[in-house]
C-alpha positions in Angstrom: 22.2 22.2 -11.1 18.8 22.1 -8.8 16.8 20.3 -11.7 19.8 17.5 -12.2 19.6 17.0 -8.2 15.6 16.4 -8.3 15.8 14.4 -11.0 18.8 12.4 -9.3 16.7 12.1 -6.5 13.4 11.1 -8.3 15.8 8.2 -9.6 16.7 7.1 -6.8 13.3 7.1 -5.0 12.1 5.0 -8.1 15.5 2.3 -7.4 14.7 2.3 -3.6 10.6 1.7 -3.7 10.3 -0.3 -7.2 11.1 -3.6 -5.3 8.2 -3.0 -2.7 5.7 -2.4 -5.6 6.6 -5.5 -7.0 7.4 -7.9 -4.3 4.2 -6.4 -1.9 1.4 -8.4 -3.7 3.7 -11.8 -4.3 4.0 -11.3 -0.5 0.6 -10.9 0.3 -0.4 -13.5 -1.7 2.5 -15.7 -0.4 1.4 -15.1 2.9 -1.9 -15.8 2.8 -1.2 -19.1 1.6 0.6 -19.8 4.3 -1.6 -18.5 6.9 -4.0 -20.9 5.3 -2.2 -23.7 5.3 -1.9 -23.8 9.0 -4.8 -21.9 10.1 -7.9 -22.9 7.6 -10.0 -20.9 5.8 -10.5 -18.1 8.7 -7.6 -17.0 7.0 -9.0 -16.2 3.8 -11.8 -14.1 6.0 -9.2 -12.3 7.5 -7.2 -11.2 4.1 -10.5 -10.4 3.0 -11.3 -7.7 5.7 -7.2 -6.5 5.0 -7.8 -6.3 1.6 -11.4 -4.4 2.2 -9.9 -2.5 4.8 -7.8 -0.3 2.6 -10.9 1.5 0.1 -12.2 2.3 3.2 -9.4 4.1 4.7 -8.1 5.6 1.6 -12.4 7.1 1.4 -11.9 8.6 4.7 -8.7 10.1 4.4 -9.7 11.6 0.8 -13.0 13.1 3.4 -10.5 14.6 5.9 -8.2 15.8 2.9 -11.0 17.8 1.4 -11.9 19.3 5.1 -8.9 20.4 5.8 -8.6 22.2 2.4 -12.2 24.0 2.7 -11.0 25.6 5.9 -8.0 27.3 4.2 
């Protein structure tokens, strides 16, 4: 009974989030097009340093991830 209800739930994670994965870049993209369209191409600097921004953190979390597990 306890492996049907994780896999139930697994399922229904996968329903719930599988739109984000899919519609995240098409909005992104979408978005900066927009932005510009009515701002210029400062725009484009700005998704840049967005886009950029997001190695960076995922670097320094992976850091403070392997801290924390050295002190235990």
């Amino acid at each position: 009974m306890n492996f049907f209800a994780n896999d139930c739930q697994r399922v229904f994670e996968l329903m719930y989030l599988l739109p984000f994965t899919i519609d995240g870049p098409l909005l992104v993209i979408a978005s900066t097009i927009y932005c510009v369209t009515y701002i210029g191409p400062w725009a484009l600097i700005g998704a840049l340093v967005m886009l950029l921004y997001y190695p960076y953190q995922v670097r320094v979390d992976l850091s403070l991830w392997s801290m924390s597990v050295r002190e235990f």
